[in-house]
PDB file of N, H, CA, C and O in Angstrom:
ATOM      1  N   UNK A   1     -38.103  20.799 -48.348  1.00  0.00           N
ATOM      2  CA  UNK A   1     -36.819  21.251 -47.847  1.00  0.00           C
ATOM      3  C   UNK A   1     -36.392  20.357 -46.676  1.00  0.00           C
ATOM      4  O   UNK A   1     -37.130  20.116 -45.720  1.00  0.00           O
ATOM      5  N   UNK A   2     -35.117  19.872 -46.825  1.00  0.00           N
ATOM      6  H   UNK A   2     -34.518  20.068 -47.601  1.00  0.00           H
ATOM      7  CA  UNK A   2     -34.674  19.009 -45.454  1.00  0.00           C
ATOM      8  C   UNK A   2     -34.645  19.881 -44.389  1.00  0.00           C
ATOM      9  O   UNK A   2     -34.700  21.107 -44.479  1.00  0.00           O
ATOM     10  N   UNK A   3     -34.534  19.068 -43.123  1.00  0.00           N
ATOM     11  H   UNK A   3     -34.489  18.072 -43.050  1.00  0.00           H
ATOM     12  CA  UNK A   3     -34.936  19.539 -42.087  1.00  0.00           C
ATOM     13  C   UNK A   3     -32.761  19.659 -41.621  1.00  0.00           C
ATOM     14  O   UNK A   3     -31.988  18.705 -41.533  1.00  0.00           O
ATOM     15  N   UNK A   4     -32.486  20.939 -41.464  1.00  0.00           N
ATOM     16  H   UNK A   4     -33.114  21.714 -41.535  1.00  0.00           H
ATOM     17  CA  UNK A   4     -31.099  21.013 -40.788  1.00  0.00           C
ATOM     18  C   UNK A   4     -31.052  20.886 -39.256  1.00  0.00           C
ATOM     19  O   UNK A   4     -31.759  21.587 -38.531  1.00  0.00           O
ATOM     20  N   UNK A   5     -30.172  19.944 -38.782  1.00  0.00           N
ATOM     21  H   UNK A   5     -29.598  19.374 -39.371  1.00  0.00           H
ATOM     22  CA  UNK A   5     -30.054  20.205 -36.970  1.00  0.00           C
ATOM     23  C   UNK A   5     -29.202  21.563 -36.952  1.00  0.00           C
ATOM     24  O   UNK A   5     -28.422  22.057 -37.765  1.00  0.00           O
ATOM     25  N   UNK A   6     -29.740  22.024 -35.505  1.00  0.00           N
ATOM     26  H   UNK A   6     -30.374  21.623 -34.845  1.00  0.00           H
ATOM     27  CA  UNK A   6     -28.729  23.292 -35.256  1.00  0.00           C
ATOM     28  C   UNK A   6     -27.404  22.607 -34.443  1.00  0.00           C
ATOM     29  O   UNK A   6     -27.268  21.406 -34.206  1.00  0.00           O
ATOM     30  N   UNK A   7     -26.511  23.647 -34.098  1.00  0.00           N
ATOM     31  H   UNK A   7     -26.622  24.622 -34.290  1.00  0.00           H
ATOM     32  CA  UNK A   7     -25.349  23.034 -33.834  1.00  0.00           C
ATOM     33  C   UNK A   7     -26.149  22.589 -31.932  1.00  0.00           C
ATOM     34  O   UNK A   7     -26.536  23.449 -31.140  1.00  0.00           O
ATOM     35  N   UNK A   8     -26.176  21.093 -31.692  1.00  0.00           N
ATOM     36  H   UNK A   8     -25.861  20.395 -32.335  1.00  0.00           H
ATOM     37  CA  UNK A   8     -26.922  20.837 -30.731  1.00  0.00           C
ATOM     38  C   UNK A   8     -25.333  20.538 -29.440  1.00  0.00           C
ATOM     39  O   UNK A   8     -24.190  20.300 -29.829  1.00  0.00           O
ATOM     40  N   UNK A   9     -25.655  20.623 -28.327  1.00  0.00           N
ATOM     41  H   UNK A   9     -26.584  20.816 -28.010  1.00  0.00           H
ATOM     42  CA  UNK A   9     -24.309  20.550 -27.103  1.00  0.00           C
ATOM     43  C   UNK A   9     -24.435  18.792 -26.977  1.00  0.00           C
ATOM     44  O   UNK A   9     -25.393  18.073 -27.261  1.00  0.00           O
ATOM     45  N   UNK A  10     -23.127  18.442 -26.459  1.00  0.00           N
ATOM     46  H   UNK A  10     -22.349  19.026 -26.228  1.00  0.00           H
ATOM     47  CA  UNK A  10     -22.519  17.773 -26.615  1.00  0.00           C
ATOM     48  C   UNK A  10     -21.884  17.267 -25.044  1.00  0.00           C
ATOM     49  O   UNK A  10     -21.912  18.094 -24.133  1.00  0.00           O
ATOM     50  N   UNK A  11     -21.412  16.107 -24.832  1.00  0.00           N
ATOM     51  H   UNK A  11     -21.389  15.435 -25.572  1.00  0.00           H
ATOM     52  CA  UNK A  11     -20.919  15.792 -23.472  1.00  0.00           C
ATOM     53  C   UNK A  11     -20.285  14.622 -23.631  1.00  0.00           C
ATOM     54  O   UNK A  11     -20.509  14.377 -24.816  1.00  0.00           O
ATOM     55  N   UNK A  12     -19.387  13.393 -23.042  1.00  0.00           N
ATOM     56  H   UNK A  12     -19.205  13.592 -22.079  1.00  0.00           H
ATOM     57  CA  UNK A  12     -18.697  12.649 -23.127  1.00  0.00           C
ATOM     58  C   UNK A  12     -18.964  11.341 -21.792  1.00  0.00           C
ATOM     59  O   UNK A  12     -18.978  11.422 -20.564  1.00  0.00           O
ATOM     60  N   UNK A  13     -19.104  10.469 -22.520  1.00  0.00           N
ATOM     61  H   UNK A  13     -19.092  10.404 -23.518  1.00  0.00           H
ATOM     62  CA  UNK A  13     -19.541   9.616 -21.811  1.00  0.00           C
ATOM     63  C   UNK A  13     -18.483   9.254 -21.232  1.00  0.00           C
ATOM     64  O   UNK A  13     -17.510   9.033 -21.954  1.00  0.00           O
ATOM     65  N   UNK A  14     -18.309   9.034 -19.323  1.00  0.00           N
ATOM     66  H   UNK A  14     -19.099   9.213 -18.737  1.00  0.00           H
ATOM     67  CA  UNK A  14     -16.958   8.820 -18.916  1.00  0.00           C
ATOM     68  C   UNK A  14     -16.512   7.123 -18.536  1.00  0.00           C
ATOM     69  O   UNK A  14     -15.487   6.631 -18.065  1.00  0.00           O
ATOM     70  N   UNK A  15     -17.738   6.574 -18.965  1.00  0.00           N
ATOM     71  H   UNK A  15     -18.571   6.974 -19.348  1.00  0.00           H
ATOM     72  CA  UNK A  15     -17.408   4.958 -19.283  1.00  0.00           C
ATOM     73  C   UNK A  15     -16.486   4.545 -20.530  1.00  0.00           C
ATOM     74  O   UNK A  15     -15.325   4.184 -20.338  1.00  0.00           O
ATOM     75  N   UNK A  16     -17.091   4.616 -21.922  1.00  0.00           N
ATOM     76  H   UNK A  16     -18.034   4.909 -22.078  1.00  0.00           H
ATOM     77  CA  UNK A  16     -17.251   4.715 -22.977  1.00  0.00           C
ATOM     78  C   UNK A  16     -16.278   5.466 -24.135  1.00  0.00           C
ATOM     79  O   UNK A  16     -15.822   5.108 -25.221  1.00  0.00           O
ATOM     80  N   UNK A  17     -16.195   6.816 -23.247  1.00  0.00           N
ATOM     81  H   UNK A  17     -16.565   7.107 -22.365  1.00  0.00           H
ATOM     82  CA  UNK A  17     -15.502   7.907 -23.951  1.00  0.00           C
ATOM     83  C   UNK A  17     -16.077   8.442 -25.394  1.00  0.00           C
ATOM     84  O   UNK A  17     -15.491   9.199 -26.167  1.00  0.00           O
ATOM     85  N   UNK A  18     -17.299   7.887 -25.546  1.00  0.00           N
ATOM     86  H   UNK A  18     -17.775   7.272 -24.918  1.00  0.00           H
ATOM     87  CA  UNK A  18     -18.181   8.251 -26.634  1.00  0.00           C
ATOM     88  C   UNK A  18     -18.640   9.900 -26.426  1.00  0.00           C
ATOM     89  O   UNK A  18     -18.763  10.514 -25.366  1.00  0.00           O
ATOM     90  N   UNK A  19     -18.794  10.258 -27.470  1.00  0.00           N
ATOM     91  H   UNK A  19     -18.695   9.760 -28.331  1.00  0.00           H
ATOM     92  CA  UNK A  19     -19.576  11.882 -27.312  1.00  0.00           C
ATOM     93  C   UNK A  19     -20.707  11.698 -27.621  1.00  0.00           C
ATOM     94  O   UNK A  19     -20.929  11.056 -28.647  1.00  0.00           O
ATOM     95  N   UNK A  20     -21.701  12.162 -26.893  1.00  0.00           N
ATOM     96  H   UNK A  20     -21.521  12.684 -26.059  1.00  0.00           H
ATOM     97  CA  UNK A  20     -23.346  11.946 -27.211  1.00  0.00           C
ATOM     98  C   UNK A  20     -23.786  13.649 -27.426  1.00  0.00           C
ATOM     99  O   UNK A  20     -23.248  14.602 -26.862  1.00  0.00           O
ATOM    100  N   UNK A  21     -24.414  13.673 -27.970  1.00  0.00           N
ATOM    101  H   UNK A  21     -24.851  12.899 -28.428  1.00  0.00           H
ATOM    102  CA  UNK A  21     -25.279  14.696 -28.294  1.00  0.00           C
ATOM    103  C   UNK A  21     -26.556  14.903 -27.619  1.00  0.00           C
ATOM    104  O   UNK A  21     -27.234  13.899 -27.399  1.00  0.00           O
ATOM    105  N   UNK A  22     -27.051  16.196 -27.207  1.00  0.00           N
ATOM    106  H   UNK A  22     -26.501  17.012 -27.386  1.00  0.00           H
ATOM    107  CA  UNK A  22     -28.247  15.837 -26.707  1.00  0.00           C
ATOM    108  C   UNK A  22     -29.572  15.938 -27.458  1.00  0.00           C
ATOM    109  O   UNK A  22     -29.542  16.656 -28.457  1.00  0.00           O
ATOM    110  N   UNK A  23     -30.786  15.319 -27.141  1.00  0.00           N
ATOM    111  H   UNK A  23     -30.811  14.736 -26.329  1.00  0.00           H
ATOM    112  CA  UNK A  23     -32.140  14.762 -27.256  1.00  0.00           C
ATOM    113  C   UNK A  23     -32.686  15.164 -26.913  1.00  0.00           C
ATOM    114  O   UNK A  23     -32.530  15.643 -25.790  1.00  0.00           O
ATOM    115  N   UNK A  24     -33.920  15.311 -27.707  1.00  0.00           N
ATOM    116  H   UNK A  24     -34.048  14.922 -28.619  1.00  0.00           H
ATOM    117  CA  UNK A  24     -35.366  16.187 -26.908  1.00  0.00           C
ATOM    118  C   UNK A  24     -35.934  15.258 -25.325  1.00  0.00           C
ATOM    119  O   UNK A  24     -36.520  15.743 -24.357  1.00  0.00           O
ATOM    120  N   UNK A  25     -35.603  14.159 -25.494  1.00  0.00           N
ATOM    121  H   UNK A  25     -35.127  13.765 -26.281  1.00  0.00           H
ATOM    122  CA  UNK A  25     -36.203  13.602 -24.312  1.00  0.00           C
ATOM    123  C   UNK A  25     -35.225  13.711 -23.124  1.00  0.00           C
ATOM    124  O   UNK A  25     -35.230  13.008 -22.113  1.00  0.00           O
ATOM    125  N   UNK A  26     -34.150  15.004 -23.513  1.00  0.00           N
ATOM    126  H   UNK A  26     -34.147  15.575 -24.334  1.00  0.00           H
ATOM    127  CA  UNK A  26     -32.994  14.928 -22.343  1.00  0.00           C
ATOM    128  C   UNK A  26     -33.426  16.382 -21.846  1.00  0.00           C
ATOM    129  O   UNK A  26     -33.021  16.882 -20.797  1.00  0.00           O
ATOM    130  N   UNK A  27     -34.391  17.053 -22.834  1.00  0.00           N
ATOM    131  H   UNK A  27     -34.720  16.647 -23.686  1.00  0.00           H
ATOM    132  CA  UNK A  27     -34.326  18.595 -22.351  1.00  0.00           C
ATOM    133  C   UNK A  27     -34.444  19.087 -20.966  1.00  0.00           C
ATOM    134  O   UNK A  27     -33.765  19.980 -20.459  1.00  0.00           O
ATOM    135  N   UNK A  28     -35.404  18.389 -20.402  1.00  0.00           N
ATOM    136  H   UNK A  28     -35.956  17.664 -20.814  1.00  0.00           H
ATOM    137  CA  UNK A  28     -35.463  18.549 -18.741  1.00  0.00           C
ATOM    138  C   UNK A  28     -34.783  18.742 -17.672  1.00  0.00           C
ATOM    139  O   UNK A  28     -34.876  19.483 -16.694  1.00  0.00           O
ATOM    140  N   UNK A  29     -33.805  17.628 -18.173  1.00  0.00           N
ATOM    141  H   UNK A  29     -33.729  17.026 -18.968  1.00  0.00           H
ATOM    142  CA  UNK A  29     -32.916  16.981 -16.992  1.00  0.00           C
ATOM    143  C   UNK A  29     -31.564  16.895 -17.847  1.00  0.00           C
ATOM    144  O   UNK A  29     -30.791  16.040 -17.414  1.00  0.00           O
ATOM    145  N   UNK A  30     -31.028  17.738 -19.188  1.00  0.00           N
ATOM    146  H   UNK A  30     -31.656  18.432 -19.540  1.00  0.00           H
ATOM    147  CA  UNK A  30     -29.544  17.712 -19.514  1.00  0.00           C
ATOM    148  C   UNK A  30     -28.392  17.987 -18.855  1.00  0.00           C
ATOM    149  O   UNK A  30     -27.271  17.573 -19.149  1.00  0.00           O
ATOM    150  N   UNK A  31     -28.788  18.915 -17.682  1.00  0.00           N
ATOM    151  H   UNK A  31     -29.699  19.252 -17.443  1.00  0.00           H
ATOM    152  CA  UNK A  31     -27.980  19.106 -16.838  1.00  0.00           C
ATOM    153  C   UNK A  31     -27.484  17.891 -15.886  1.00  0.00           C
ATOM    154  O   UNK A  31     -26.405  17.965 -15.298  1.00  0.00           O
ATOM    155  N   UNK A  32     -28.411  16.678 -15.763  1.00  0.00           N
ATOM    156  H   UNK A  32     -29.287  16.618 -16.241  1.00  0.00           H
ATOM    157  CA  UNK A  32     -28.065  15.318 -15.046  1.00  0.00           C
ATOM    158  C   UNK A  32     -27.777  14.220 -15.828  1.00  0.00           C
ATOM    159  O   UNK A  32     -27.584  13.045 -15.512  1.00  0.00           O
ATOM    160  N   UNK A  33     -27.777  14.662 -16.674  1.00  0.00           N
ATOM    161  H   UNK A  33     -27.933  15.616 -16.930  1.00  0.00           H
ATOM    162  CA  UNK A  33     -27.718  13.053 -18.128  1.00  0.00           C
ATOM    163  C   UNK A  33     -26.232  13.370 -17.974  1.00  0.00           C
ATOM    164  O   UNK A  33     -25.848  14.438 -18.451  1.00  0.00           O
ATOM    165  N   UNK A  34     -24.970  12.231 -17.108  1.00  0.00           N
ATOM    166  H   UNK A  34     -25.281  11.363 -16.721  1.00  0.00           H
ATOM    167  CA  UNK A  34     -24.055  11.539 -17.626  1.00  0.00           C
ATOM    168  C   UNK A  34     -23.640  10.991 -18.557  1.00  0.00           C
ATOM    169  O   UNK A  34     -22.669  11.368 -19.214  1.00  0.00           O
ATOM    170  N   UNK A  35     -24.372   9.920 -18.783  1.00  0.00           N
ATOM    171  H   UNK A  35     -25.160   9.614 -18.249  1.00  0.00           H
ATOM    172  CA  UNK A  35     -24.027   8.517 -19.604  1.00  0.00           C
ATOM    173  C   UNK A  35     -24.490   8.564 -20.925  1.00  0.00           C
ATOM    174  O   UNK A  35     -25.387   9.367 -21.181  1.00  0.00           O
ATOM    175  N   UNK A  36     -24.033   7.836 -21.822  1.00  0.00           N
ATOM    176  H   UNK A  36     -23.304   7.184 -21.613  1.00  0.00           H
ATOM    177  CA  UNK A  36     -24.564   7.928 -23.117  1.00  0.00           C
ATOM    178  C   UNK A  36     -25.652   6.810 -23.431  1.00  0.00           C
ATOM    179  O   UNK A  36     -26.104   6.904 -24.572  1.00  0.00           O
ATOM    180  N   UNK A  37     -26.124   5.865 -22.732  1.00  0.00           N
ATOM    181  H   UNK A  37     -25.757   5.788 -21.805  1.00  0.00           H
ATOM    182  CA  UNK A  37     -26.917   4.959 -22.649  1.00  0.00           C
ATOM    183  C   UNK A  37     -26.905   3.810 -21.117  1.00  0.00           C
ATOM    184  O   UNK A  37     -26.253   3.524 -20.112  1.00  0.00           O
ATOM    185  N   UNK A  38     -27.956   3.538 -21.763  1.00  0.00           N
ATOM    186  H   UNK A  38     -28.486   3.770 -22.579  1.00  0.00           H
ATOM    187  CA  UNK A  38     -28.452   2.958 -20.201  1.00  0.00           C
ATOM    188  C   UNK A  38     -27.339   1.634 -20.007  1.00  0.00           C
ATOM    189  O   UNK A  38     -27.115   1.097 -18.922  1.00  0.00           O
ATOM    190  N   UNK A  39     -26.703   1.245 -21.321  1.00  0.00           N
ATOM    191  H   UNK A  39     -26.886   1.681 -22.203  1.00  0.00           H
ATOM    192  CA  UNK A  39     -25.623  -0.105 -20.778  1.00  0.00           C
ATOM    193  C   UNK A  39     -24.415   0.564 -19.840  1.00  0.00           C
ATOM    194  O   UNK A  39     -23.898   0.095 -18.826  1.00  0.00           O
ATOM    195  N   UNK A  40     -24.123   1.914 -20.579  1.00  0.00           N
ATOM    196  H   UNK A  40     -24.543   2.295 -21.402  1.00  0.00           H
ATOM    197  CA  UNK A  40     -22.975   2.306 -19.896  1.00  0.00           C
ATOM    198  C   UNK A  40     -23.314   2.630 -18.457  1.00  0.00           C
ATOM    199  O   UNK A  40     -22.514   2.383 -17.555  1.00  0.00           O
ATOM    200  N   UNK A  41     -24.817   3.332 -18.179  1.00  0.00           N
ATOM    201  H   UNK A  41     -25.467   3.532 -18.912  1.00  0.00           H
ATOM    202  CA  UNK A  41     -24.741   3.526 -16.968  1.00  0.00           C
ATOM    203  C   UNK A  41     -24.952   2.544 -15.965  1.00  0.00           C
ATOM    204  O   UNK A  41     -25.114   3.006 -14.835  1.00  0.00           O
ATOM    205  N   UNK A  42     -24.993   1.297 -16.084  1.00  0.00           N
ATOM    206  H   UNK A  42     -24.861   0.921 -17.001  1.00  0.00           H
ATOM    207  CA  UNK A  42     -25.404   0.167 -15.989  1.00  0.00           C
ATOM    208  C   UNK A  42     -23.901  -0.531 -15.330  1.00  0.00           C
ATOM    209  O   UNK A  42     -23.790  -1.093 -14.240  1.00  0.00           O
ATOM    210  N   UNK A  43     -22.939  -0.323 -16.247  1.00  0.00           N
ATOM    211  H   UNK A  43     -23.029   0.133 -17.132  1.00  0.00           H
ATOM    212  CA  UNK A  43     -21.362  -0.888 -16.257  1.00  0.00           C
ATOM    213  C   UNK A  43     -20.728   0.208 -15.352  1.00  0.00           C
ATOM    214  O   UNK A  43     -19.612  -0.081 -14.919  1.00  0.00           O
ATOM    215  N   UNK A  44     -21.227   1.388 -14.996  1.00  0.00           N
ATOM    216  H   UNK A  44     -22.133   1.624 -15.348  1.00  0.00           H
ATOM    217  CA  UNK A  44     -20.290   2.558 -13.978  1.00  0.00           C
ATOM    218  C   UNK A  44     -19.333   2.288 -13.170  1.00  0.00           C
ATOM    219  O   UNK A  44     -18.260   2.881 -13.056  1.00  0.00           O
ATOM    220  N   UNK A  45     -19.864   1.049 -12.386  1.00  0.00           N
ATOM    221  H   UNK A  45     -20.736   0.567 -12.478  1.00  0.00           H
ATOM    222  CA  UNK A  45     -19.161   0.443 -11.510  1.00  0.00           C
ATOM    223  C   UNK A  45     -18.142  -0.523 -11.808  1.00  0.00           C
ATOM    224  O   UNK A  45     -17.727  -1.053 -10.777  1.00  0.00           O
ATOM    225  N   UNK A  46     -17.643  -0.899 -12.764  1.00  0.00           N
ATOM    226  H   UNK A  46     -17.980  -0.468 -13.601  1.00  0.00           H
ATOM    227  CA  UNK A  46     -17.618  -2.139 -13.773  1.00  0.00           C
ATOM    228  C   UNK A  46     -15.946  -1.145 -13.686  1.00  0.00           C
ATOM    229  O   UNK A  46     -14.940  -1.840 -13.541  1.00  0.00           O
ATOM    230  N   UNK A  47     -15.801   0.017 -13.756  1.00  0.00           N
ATOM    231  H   UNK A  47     -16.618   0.581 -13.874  1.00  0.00           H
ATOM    232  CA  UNK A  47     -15.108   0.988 -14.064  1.00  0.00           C
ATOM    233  C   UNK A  47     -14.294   1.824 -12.904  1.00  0.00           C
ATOM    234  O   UNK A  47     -13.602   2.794 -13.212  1.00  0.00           O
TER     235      UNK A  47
END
């Protein structure tokens, strides 16, 4: 049987304007995850 995702939360990258979804390796700290990857958070200033 395939494995279904549940409906997982969601946030908007304000570099980018991409929507990222969140990740088990975000569970900790989802409440501080901004960015949708490390280039964008990288370019913040760029902005």
């Amino acid at each position: 049987m395939p494995h279904k995702k549940l409906q997982l939360p969601e946030k908007r990258c304000p570099v980018c304007g991409l929507m990222f979804t969140w990740r088990k390796k975000w569970q900790l700290n989802w409440h501080s995850v901004i960015y949708c990857s490390e280039r964008c958070r990288r370019s913040k200033s760029a902005e």
